[in-house]
N, C-alpha and C positions, 0 to 999 in steps of 0.2 A: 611548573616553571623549570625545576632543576631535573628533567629529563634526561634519559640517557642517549637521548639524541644528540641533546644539548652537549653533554659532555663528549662524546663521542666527535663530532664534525669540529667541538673545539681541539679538541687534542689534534686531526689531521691540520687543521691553518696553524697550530702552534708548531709542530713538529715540520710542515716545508720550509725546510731551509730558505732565508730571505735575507733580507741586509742586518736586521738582527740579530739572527743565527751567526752568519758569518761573522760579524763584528764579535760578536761574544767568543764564536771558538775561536778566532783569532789573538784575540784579548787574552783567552786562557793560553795559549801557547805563547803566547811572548812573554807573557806577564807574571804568569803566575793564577792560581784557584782565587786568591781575594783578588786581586784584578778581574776576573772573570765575572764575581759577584757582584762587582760595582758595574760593570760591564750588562750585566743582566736586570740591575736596578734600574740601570738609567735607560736602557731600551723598554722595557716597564713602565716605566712611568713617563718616558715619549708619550702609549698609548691615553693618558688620564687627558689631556685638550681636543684627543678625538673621540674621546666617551661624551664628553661633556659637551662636544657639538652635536652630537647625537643625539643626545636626552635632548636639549634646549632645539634641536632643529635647524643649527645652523647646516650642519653638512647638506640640509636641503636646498640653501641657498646656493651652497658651494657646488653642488651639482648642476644648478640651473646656470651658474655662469661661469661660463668658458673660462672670459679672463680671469676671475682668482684662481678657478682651477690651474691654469698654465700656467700661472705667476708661483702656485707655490709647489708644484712640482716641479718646474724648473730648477727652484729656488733647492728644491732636496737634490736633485739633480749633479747639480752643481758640487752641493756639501760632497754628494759619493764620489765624484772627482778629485775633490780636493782630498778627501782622506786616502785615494787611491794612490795619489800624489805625495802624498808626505809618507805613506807607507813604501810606497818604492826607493824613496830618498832618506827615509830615516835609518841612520845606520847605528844606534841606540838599539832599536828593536834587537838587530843582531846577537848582542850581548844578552841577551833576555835577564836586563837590568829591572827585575820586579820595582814598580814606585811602595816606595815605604811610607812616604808623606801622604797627610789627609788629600792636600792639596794632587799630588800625582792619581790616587784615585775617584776626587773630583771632577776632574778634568775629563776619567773614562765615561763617567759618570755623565757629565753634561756631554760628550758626543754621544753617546747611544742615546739620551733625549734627544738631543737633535736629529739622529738619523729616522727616529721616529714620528717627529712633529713633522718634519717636513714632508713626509707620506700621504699626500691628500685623498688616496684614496683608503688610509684605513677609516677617516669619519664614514665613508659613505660605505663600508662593509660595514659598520656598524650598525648603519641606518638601517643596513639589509638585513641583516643577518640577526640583530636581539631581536625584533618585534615577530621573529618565526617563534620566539619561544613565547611568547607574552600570552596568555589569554586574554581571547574576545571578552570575555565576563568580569575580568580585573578590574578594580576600581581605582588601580594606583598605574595607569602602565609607565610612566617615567620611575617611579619607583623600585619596579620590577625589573626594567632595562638598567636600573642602577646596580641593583643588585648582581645580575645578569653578566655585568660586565665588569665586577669587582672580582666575582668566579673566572670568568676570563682571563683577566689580568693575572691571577693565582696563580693559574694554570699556565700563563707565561713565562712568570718569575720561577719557577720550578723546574721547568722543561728549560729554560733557559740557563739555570746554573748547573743543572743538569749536563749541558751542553760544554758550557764552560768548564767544568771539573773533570769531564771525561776529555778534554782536548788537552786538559792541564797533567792528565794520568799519562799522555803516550810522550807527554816534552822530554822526560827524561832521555827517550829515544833519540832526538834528533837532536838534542841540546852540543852532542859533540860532532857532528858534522856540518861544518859550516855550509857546505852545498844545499845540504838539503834544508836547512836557515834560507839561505840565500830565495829558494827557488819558491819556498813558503810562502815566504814573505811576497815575492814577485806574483804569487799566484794569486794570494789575495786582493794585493792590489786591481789586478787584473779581473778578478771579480766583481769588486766595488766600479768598475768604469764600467765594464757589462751591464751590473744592473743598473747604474747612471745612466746609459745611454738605453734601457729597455723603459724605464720611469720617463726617460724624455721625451720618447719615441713612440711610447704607447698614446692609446685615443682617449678622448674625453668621452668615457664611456656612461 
């Protein structure tokens, strides 16, 4: 089950930069390393309602019809907008004012869930991609695909604070130049509408 295959193809989908990646390094450079970490929990655990469509089968649903498909990608769509949005206009960021409060790291906490629930197509790489590892001979395969994708997840929350603490090591850099704040800031935004509109544009594959 836990192949080096396995691990191996995980690490490449963990490590292409995607709206989680960017939201985490972005999180680390505004925020702060414990911003970053919340930042990497909660795009984490986004993943846990696409694992769990997967074992139980929904995402099969979700594949065969169009409409939920397009409704909840949309629907992520949309969110990557709007945080593209309030990242171009928030001029808080600027200050790279770390949130101190539970509640300030809450908050990063439930968007990177959200940017991740709303990914309809991570159930359906699920769907694809655990049951390569499963054996034909298993007497547990939801068991195993649970397992499977607890290791996944690991390997997410790692590579992802990973990700976050290395973007939070170069802030001291640009922390005195507001241009390069300014342009930061504008570029990620600019990313998050990219991939909004590549999520909205893409087929129901």
């Amino acid at each position: 089950m836990f192949s080096p295959e396995f691990f191996l193809t995980s690490l490449v989908v963990v490590l292409i930069p995607g709206t989680g990646v960017i939201y985490t390094v972005s999180t680390g450079l505004f925020y702060g390393w414990r911003a970053s970490i919340a930042a990497a929990i909660g795009c984490t655990a986004g993943i846990i309602p696409h694992l769990s469509a997967s074992i139980l089968g929904l995402s099969a649903i979700l594949h065969m019809s169009a409409v939920a498909f397009q409704t909840v990608k949309y629907a992520g769509a949309l969110y990557l907008l709007f945080l593209a949005w309030s990242m171009w206009r928030d001029t808080e960021a600027l200050k790279f004012n770390a949130p101190s409060l539970t509640q300030g790291h809450l908050r990063i906490i439930i968007k990177g869930f959200l940017i991740n629930i709303l990914n309809p197509k991570l159930s359906i790489f699920f769907l694809a991609f655990l049951p390569l590892f499963i054996s034909s001979s298993t007497s547990s395969p939801m068991f195993d695909m649970f397992i499977l994708g607890v290791a996944f997840m690991a390997m997410t929350l790692v590579v992802f604070i990973l990700y976050g603490i290395s973007a939070h090591g170069v802030r001291r850099y640009v922390v005195k130049s507001p241009k390069i704040i300014v342009w930061l800031q504008r570029s990620f935004a600019a990313l998050f509408v990219a991939l909004g509109l590549k999520i909205a544009l893409s087929e129901h594959e």
